[in-house]
N, C-alpha and C positions, 0 to 999 in steps of 0.2 A: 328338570323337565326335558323331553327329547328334545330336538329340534325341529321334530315332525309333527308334534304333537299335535291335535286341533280342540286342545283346552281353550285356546283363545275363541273360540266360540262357542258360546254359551250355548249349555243346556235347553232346551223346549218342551214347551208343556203338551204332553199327549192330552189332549183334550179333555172331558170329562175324568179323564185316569187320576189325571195330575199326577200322573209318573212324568218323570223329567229324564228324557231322551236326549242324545248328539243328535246334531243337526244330520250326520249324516253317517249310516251305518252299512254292516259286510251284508249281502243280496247270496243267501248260501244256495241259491241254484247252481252257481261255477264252481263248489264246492267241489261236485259229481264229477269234474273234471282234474280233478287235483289226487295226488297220490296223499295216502295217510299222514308221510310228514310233513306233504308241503301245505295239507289242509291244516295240522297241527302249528307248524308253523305261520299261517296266515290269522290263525285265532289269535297265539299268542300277541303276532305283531300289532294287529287289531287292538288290543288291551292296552299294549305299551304305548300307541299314537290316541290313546280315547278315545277309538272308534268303536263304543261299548254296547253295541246295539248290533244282533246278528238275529236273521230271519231266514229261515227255512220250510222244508214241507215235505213230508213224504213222496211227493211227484218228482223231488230233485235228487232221483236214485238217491245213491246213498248218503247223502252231503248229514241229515241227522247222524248218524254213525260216526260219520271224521270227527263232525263237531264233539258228539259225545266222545269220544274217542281223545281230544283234546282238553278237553275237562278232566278226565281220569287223570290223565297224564299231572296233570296239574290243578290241582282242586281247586287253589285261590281263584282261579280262570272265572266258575263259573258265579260267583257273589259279584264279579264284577261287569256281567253282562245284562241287558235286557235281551231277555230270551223268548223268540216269537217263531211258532210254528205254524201248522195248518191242519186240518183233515177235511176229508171228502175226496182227495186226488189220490194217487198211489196204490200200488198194491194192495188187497184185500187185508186186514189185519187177521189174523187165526182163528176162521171158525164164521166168519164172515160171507153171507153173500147178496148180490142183489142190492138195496137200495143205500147207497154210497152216504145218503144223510140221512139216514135210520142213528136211533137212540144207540143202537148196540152198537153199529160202524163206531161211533162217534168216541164214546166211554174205550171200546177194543182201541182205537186209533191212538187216544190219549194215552192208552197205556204203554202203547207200542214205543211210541213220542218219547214219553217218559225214560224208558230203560233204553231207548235208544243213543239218549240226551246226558245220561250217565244224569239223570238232576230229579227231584221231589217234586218241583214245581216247574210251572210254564209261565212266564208274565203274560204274554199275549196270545192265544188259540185262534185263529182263523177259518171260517168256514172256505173253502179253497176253489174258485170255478164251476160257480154252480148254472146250469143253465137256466134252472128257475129256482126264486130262493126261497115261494112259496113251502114245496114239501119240507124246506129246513124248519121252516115256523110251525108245523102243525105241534098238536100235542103232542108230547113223549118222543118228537125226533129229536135232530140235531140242534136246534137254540135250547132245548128242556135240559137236554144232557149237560150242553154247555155253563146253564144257568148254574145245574148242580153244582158241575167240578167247581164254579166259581166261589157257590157257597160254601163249600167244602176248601177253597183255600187252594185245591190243586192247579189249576189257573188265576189267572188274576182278573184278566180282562178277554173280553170277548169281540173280534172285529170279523172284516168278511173282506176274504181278497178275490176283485174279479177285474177285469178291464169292462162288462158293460156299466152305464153310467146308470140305466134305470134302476138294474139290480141295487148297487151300492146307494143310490139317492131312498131306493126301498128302504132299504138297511137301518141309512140315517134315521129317516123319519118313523121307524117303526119303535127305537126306544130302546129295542137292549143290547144296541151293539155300540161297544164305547170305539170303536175304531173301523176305518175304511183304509183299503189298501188297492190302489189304482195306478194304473202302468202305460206306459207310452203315450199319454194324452197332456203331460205337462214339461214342453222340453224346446229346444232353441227350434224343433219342426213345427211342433203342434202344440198347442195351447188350448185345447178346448174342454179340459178340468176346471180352467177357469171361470168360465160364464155359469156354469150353474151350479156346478160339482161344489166348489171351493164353498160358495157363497151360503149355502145350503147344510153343508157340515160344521160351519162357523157357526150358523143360525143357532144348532142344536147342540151345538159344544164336542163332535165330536172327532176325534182325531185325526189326522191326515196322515196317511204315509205312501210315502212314492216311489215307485218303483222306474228302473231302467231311465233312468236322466242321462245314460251317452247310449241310451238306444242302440243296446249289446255291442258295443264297440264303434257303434259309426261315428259316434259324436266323441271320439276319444284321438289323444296325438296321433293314433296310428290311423284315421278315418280314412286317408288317400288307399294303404297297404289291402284295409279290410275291402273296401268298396272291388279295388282291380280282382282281389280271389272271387266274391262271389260274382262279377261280370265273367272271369271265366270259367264257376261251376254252371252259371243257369245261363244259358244259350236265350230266353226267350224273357226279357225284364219288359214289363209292364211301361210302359210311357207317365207314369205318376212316380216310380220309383226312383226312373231316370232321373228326373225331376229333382228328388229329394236328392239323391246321390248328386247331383250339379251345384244343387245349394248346398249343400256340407262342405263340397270341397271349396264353392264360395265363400264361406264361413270359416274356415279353414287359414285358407290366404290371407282372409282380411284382420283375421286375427294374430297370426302372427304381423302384419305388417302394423299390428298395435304394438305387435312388442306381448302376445296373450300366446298362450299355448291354449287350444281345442277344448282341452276337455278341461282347464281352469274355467275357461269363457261357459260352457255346457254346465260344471254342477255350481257356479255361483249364480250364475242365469238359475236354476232352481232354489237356489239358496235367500238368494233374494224376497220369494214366494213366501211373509210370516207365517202364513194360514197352514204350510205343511212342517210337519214336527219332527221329523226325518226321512231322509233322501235313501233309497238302497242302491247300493252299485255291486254289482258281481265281481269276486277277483279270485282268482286259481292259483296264484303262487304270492309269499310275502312281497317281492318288490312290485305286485299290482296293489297292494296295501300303501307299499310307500308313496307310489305313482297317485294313489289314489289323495291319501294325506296331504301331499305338495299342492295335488291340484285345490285342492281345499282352502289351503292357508295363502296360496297365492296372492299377491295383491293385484287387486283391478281398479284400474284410476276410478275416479270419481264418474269423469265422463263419458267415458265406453258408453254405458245405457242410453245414453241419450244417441251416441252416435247409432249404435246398434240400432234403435227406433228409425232412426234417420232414413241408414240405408240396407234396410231390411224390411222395415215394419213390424219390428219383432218388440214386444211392448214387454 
């Protein structure tokens, strides 16, 4: 076994899938930012530390492509991944126009998906940012289509990734979506997945998965580095932002003077959360893979959490 490995934490049940997912998996939007080897290489490393769970989307330029592109390269690659995409975002697929979660978008996307992904199957389809997710429900659009490829084997499972909560609480309760995928509302800032989100998709058995838990770099060892560039791209920060930017690098200090590095204290703080069944974190080159892994298997004393409550209020 690596050293890095994060086999020591067990598998999770994706909700009504009862696919057994890592606690925490690669966020292939930072993919688009990686050159072909270093995204080849990021897959790999991924596989080798058990971080067997990669999620992507046509809106994340080309990150489907690398990925597929790493699979070719190495065929055992893709038996060993749970492999989760999207459509409704991105580029028109061929031949396409006009309503983003139409039946045709949807099947044309999948296919696209598909030969993009070098792979037969998708485990998990996501409907992707919808601003209402009523036209996906009509007859013959986007959940019809979905339904198909399901029955047909081409997908597996069906979720819906958006950050509003009403959309995804829809989702829940409407029945055929065995998965939610929600972003920046469950993390050492914000919390508010929990009060109704969490409770709600437990109700109905169906799957949690999180997105951005170091809130695209801020809540990562590098939080002080990223904070100071974008205070000197945007000349004009919001008084809320500042805000959060004072607490992080709060959070920050007060963790190393545990003896915690940032971004261990950031994904075990979600880790901690049973109700969600993996975590995604973006990473563009293999040593954000390792960085990522370490912070994972970290040990965090027992009593951090209670201190963190203490002097935070962070529950």
């Amino acid at each position: 076994m690596d050293k890095l490995s994060i086999s020591q934490r067990p598998h999770r049940r994706l909700g009504r899938t009862n696919f057994m997912v890592p606690p925490v998996g690669i966020g292939g939007a930072a993919l688009q930012y990686s050159d072909d080897e270093q995204a080849a290489a990021v897959v790999e490393r991924a596989a080798r530390f058990d971080i067997d769970y990669i999620d992507t989307s046509p809106h994340y330029g080309d990150s489907e492509r690398k990925i597929g592109l790493a699979f070719k390269q190495n065929p055992n690659l893709r038996d060993k991944f749970f492999l989760a995409s999207k459509t409704g975002t991105g580029p028109p697929p061929d031949g396409c126009q006009g309503d983003r979660h139409s039946s045709e978008w949807t099947y044309k996307s999948v296919e696209r998906s598909l030969d993009l992904l070098n792979t037969d199957t998708i485990d998990l389809m996501q409907i992707h940012d919808p601003k209402d997710l009523e036209p996906s429900l009509k007859p013959g659009a986007a959940l019809s289509a979905l339904k198909d490829l399901k029955n047909q084997g081409i997908i597996r499972a069906i979720g819906l990734g958006v950050r509003d909560h009403q959309l995804l609480k829809r989702a829940i309760t409407h029945g055929d979506f065995d998965t939610i995928l929600t972003h920046s509302d469950f993390n050492l800032l914000r919390q508010s997945a929990r009060h109704e989100l969490f409770p709600l998709a437990e109700k109905h058995d169906t799957g949690i998965i999180l997105g951005t838990p170091i809130l695209r770099g801020l809540l990562s060892n590098q939080a002080e580095e990223i904070i100071d560039n974008v205070k000197k791209e945007h000349q004009n920060i919001n008084q809320k932002t500042l805000q959060d930017f004072n607490k992080i690098i709060e959070l920050k200090r007060w963790a190393e003077h545990h003896g915690i590095k940032l971004m261990s204290l950031a994904l075990n703080y979600c880790l901690r959360e049973k109700r969600i069944a993996v975590v995604l974190t973006g990473t563009v080159t293999p040593e954000h893979v390792e960085e990522l892994a370490s912070s994972v298997i970290d040990e965090i004393p027992g009593d951090v959490w209670k201190k963190l409550e203490r002097d935070f209020r962070i529950q």
